[in-house]
C-alpha positions in Angstrom: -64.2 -0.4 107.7 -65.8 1.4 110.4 -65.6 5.5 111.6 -65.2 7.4 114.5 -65.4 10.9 114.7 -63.4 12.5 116.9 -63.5 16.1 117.8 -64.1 16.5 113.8 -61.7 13.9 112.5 -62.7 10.9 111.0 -60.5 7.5 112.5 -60.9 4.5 110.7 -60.2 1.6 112.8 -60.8 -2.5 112.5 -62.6 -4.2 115.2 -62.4 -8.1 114.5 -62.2 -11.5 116.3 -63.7 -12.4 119.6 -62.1 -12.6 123.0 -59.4 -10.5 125.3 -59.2 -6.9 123.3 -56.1 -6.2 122.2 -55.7 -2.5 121.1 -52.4 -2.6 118.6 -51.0 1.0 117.0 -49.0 0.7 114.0 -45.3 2.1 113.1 -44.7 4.9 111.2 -45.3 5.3 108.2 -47.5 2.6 108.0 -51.0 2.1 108.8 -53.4 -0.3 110.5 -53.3 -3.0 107.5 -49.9 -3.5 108.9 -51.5 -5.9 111.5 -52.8 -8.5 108.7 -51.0 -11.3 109.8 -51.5 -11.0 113.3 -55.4 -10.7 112.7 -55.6 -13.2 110.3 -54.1 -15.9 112.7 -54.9 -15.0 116.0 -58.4 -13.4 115.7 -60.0 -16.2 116.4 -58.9 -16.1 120.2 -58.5 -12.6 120.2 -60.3 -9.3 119.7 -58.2 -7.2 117.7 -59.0 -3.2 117.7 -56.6 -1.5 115.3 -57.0 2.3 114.6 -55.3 4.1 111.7 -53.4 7.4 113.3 -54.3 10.5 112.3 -52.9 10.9 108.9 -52.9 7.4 107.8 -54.3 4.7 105.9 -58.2 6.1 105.6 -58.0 8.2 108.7 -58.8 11.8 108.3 -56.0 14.4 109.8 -55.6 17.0 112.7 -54.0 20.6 112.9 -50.3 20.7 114.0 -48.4 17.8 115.1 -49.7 14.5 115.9 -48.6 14.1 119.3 -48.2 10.4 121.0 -50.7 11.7 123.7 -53.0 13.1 120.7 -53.1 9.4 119.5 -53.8 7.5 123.0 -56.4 9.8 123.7 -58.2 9.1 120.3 -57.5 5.6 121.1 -59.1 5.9 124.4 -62.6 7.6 123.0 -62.3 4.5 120.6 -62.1 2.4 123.4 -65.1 4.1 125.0 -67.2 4.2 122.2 -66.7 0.6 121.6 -67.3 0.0 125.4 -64.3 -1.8 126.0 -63.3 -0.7 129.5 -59.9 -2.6 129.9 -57.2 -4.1 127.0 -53.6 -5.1 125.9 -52.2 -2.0 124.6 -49.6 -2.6 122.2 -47.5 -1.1 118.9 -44.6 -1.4 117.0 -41.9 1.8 116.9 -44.3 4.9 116.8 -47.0 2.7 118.1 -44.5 2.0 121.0 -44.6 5.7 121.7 -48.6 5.9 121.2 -49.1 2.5 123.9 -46.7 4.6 126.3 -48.8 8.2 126.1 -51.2 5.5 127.0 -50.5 4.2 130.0 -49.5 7.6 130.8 -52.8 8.8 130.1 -54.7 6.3 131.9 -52.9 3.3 133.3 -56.1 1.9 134.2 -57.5 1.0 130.9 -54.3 -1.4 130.0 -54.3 -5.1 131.1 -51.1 -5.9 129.3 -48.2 -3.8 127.8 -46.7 -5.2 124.1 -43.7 -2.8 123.1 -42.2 -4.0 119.9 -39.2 -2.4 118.0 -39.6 0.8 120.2 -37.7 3.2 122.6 -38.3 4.7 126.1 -36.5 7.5 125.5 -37.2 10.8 124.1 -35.5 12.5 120.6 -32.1 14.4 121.9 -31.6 17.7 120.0 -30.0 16.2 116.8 -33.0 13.5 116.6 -35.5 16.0 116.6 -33.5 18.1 113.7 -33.8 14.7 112.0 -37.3 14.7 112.2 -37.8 17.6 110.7 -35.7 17.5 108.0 -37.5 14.5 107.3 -41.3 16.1 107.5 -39.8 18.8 105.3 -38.8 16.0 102.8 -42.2 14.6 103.1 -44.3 17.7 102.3 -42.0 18.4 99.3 -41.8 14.9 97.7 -44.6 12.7 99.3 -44.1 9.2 101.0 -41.2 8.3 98.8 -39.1 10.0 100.8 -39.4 7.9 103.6 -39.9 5.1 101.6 -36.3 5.8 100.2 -34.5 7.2 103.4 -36.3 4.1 105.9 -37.0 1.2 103.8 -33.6 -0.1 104.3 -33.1 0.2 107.7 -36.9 -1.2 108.2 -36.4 -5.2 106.8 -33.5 -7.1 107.0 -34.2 -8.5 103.8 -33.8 -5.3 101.9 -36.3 -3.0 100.1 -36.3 -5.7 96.8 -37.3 -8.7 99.2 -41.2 -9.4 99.5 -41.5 -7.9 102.7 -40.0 -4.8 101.6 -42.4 -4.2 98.5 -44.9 -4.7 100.8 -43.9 -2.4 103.7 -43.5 0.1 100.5 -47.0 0.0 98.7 -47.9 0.6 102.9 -46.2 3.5 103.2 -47.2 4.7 100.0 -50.7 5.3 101.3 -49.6 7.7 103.7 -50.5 11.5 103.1 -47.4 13.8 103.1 -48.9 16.1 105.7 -49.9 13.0 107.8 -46.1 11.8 107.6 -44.6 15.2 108.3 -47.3 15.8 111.5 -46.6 12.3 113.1 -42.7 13.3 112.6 -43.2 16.6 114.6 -45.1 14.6 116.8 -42.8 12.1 117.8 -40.3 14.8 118.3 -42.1 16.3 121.0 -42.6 12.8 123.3 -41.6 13.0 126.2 -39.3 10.2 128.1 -41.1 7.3 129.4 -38.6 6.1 131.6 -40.5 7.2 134.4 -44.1 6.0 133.4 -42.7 2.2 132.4 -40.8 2.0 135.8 -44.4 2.7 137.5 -46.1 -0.2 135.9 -46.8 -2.7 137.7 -48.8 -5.0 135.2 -47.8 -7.9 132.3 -45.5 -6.9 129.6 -43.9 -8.3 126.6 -40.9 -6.4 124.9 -40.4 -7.4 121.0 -37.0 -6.8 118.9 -35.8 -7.5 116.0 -32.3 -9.6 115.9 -31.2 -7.1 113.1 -33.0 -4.0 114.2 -30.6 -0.8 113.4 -33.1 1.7 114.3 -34.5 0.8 117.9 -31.2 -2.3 118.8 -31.6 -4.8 121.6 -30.1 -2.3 123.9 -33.0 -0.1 123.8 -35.3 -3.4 124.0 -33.5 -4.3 127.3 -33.2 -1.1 128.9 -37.3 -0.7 128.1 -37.8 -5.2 129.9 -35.3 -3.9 133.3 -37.6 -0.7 133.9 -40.5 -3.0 134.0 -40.7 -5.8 136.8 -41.7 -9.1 135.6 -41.4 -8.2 131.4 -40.8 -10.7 129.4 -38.0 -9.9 126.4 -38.0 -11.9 122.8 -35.8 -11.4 120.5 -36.9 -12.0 116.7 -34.2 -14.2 114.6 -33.7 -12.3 111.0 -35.6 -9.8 111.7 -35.1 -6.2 111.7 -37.7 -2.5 112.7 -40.9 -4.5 111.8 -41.1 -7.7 113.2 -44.9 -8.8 112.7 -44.0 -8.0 109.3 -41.0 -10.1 108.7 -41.4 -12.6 111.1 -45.0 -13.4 111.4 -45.0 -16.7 112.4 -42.2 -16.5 115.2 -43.7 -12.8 116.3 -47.5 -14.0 116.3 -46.1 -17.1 118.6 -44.5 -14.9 121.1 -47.7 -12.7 121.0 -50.0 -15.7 121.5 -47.9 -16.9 123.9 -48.1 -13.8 126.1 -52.0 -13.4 125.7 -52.9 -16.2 126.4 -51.1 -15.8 129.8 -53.4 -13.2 130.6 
């Protein structure tokens, strides 16, 4: 799996298939293997450029938090490096928040917007106590604290169903300090309301029927800032929809790229 370095870091990322780029973030805790499914049937009509944050899967980590706009701008000297000047930006939950700082960062560079099992808004007091509690838990016990405090609220089938052992064993690579940092970062994300409302280009907004975390609400509010998104909702399907649903989600996603 290739390398970048970036300002002393070391980013793993996966560059495969062949056609319009489409840059994907994964959710937290996860990491880039999370897109398996979606590479595996789609890369042959799409070029799929999938970085592991900071933190996770076999990318090296930062000092203090990893911000959303700390991850965007990585992704962008990945972009540059691979001289890509233009592609889908897209994520699920965190990677929501990461394809945002994005197009907040440079809305130029995205041709297309996927936001999948993700919210607009930014953490109110009480959500960003959450979070820390949660990165506290993390550096103290490792990744099975989240893997006990989120699994059930990630798969609708529950944490003993396939899906959830394998959403498990992913967040089981995760470093402690690169689930605590991405927690501190995603507390201090701004609201995007403003920067979605602003964009004026193609976008697909992805729930899960059975989401509890990020519920159609948020879904719709996130499809009537932007003019012209289009909004799927994923039958039996929960946080992590290309994971539960990978035949219905890679459908939709075809079926919006290959609009483009």
């Amino acid at each position: 799996m290739p390398t970048i370095t970036i300002e002393g870091v070391p980013l793993h990322y996966r560059d495969e298939g062949r056609g319009l780029p489409v840059l994907l973030f994964h959710a937290f805790p996860l990491n880039g293997d999370a897109y398996a499914k979606q590479v595996k049937a789609l890369s042959g009509r799409y070029r799929f450029i999938i970085p592991d944050v900071r933190g996770f899967g076999q990318s090296g980590m930062g000092e203090g938090p990893t911000e959303m706009s700390r991850i965007a701008q990585d992704a962008l000297a990945l972009l540059d490096a691979l001289k890509v000047e233009s592609a889908v930006v897209g994520g699920v939950s965190m990677g929501g928040y990461a394809s945002m700082a994005l197009l907040r960062e440079d809305a130029g560079r995205v041709r297309g917007l996927v936001l999948v099992d993700t919210q607009a808004t930014a953490d109110d007091e009480a959500g960003r106590a959450r979070r820390e509690t949660s990165a506290q838990e993390a550096l103290r016990e490792g990744p099975e604290a989240s893997v006990r405090a989120l699994l059930p609220k990630l798969v609708a089938e529950g944490p003993d169903s396939e899906v959830g052992r394998e959403v498990a064993a992913l967040i089981r690579t995760a470093t402690p300090g690169g689930i605590a940092a991405a927690q501190r970062g995603m507390a201090l994300r701004p609201d995007s309301k403003d920067i979605l409302a602003r964009y004026a280009g193609p976008a697909l907004v992805v729930v899960g029927e059975k989401d509890p975390v990020t519920p159609l609400e948020k879904a719709k509010q996130i499809a009537d800032l932007i003019s012209g998104a289009r909004l799927e909702v994923i039958p039996d399907a929960a946080h992590l929809t290309n994971l539960e649903q990978p035949e219905k989600f890679n459908a939709v996603l075809d079926s919006f790229l290959s609009s483009l």
